[in-house]
C-alpha positions in Angstrom: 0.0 0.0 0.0 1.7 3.5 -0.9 2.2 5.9 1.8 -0.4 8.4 0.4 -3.2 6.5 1.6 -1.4 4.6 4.2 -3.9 5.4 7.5 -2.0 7.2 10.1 -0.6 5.8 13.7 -4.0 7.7 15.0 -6.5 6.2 13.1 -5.5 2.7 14.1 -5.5 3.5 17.4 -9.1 5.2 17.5 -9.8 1.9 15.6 -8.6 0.1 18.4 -10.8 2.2 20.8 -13.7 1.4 19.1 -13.1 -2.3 19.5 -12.3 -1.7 23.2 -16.0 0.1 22.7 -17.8 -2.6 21.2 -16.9 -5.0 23.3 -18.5 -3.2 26.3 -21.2 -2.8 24.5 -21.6 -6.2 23.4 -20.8 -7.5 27.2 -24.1 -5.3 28.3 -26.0 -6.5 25.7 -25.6 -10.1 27.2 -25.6 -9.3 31.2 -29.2 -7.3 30.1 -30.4 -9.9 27.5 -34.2 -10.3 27.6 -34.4 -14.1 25.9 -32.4 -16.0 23.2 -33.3 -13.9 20.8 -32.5 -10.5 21.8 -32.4 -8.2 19.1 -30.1 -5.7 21.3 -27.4 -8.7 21.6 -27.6 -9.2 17.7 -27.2 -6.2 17.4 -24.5 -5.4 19.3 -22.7 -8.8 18.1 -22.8 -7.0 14.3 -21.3 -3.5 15.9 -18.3 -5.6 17.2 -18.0 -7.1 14.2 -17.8 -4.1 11.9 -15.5 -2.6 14.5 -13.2 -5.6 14.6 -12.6 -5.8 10.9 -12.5 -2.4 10.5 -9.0 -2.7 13.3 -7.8 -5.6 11.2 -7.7 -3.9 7.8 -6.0 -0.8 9.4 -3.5 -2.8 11.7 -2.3 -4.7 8.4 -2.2 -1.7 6.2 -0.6 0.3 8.9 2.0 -2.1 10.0 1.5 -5.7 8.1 -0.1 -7.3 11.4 -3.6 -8.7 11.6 -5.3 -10.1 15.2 -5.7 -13.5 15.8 -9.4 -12.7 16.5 -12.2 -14.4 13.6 -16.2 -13.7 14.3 -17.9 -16.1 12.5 -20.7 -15.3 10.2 -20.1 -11.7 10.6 -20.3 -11.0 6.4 -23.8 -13.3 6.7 -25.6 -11.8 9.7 -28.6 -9.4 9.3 -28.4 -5.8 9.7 -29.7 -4.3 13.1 -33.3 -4.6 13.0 -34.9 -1.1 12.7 -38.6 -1.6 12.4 -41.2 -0.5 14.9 -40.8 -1.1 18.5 -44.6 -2.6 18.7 -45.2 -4.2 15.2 -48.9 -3.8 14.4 -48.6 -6.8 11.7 -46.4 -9.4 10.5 -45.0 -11.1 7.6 -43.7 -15.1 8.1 -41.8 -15.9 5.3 -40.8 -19.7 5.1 -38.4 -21.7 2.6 -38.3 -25.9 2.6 -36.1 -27.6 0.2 -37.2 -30.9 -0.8 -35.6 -33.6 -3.0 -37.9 -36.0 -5.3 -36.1 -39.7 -4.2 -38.8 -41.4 -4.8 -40.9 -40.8 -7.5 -43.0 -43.5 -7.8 -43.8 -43.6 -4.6 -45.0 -39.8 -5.0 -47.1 -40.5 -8.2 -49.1 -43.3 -6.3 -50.0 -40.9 -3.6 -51.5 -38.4 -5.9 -53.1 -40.9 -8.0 -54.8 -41.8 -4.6 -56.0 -38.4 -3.6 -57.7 -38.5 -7.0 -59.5 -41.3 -6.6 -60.6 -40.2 -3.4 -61.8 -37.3 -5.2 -63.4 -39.4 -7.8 -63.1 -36.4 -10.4 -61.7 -38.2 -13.0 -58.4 -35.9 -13.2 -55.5 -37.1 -14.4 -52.6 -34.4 -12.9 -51.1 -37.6 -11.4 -49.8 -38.8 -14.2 -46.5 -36.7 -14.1 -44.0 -35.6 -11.1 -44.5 -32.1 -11.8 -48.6 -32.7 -12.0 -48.5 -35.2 -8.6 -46.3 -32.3 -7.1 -49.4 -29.9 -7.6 -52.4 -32.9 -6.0 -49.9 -33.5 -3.0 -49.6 -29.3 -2.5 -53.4 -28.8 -3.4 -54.6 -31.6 -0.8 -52.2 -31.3 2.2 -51.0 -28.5 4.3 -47.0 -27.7 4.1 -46.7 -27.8 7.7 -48.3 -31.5 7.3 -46.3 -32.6 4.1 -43.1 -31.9 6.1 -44.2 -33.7 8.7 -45.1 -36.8 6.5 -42.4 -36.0 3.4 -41.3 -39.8 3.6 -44.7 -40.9 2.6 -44.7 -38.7 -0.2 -41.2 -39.5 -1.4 -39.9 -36.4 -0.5 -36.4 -36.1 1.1 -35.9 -33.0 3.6 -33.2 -30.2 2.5 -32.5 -26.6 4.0 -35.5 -24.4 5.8 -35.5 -21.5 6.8 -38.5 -19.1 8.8 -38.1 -15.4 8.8 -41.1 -13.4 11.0 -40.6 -9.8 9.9 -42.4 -6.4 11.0 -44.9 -3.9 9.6 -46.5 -0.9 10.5 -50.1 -2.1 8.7 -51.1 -5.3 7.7 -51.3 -5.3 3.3 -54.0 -4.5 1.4 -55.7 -8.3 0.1 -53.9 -9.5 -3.0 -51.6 -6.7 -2.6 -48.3 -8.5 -2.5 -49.5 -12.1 -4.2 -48.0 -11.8 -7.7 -44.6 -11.0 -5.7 -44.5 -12.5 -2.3 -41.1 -12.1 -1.6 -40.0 -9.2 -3.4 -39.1 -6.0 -1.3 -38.0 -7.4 2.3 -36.2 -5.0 4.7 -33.6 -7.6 6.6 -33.7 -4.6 8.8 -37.1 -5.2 9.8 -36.2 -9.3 10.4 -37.6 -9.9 14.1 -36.1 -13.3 14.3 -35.1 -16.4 12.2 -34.8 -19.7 12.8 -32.8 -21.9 10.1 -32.6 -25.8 9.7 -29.3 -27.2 7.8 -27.6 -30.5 6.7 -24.2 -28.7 7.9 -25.4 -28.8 11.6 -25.7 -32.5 11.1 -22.8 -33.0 9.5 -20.6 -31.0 12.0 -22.6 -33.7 14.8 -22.1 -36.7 12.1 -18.0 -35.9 12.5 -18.0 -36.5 16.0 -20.3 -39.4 15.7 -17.6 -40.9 13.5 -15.0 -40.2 16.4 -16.9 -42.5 18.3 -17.2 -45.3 15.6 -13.5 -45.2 15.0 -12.9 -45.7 18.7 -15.1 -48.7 18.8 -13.4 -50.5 16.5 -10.1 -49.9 17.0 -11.4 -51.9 20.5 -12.8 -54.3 18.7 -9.7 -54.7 16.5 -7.9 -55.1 19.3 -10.6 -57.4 21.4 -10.1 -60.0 18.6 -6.1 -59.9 18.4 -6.0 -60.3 22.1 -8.5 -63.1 22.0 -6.3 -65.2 18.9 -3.4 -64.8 21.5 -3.3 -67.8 23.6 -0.4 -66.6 25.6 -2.2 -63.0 26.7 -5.3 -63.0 29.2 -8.5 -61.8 28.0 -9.0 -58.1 28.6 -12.0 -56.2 29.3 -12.6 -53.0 27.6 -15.0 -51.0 29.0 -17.9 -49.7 26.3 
């Protein structure tokens, strides 16, 4: 970095101030928090952050250091949430990923509900067209609930509940649903991965590798006339 723009001994350390700041600020946040979800602590959580990285990219340009400090998910978070204190309506905007493993499976349901219906359709005859009877007859809340009936293999969800002022106008937003969301106005979220279990699958595997490397070793002691038998504990 040239010297022109090269930030100053001063600015790094107000940098380093505001860190200092943030992290009193954050630290109050949680001694005061009001529930899991406190939007003060999220809130403060993103100030830290921006403050953090803000010192990192001046220490380095300053004087080629960086900290040893990483807050993960900082570049993902939401913004702080500025919408009204006592929401007079709200918005719940939900996401579930599903997979079609079993197709056939999914075409014999629907060509059930149409014979229950005794309409003489014939939608069931294609995924796409067994996809629409299965979303027509059911509920989402009860197809995710069921999904291995229908076929259906569970991917990502997410829920966001956001705030208004006033509740919309009827068929004001229907062509668009989900066009024109504030994340500032995001009360809370609540998100459902195949990471998390992943990250608890790696451990599980810890565990697997342990008990058979005792196994492994339950056997060669047990081929070993010379050696007692030894009891490992499970």
């Amino acid at each position: 970095m040239s010297d022109a723009v090269q930030p100053t001994a001063a600015e790094v350390r107000a940098a380093a101030e505001a860190v200092k700041t943030a992290l009193d600020r954050h630290l109050a946040a949680v001694e005061r928090r009001s529930g899991e979800d406190d939007p003060a602590v999220y809130e403060a959580f993103n100030q830290l952050a921006a403050a953090a990285e803000t010192y990192d990219e001046l220490l380095y340009d300053r004087y080629d250091e960086v900290t040893p400090f990483e807050i993960p998910g900082a570049e993902d978070a939401l913004p702080p949430y500025t919408g009204p204190e006592e929401p007079n309506a709200l918005s719940v905007l939900i996401r579930r990923d599903y997979a079609v493993v079993e197709p056939q499976r999914l075409l014999a349901q629907a060509e059930r509900i149409e014979a229950a219906d005794d309409e003489g359709a014939e939608a069931a005859g294609t995924v796409h067209g067994a996809l629409g009877v299965l979303f027509g007859e059911f509920e989402p809340d009860e197809i995710a609930s069921r999904h291995k009936e229908f076929g259906l293999e569970e991917g990502d969800s997410t829920l966001w509940v956001t705030a208004a002022d006033e509740s919309a106008e009827p068929g004001e937003w229907l062509e668009m649903p989900f066009e024109g969301i504030d994340p500032q106005r995001v009360v809370c979220r609540f998100d459902v991965s195949a990471v998390f279990d992943d990250e608890i699958g790696e451990v599980g595997d810890e565990t697997d590798d342990v008990d058979d490397l005792e196994d492994d070793l339950d056997t060669e002691l047990d081929e070993d006339e010379d050696l007692e038998p030894l009891d490992v504990d499970r």
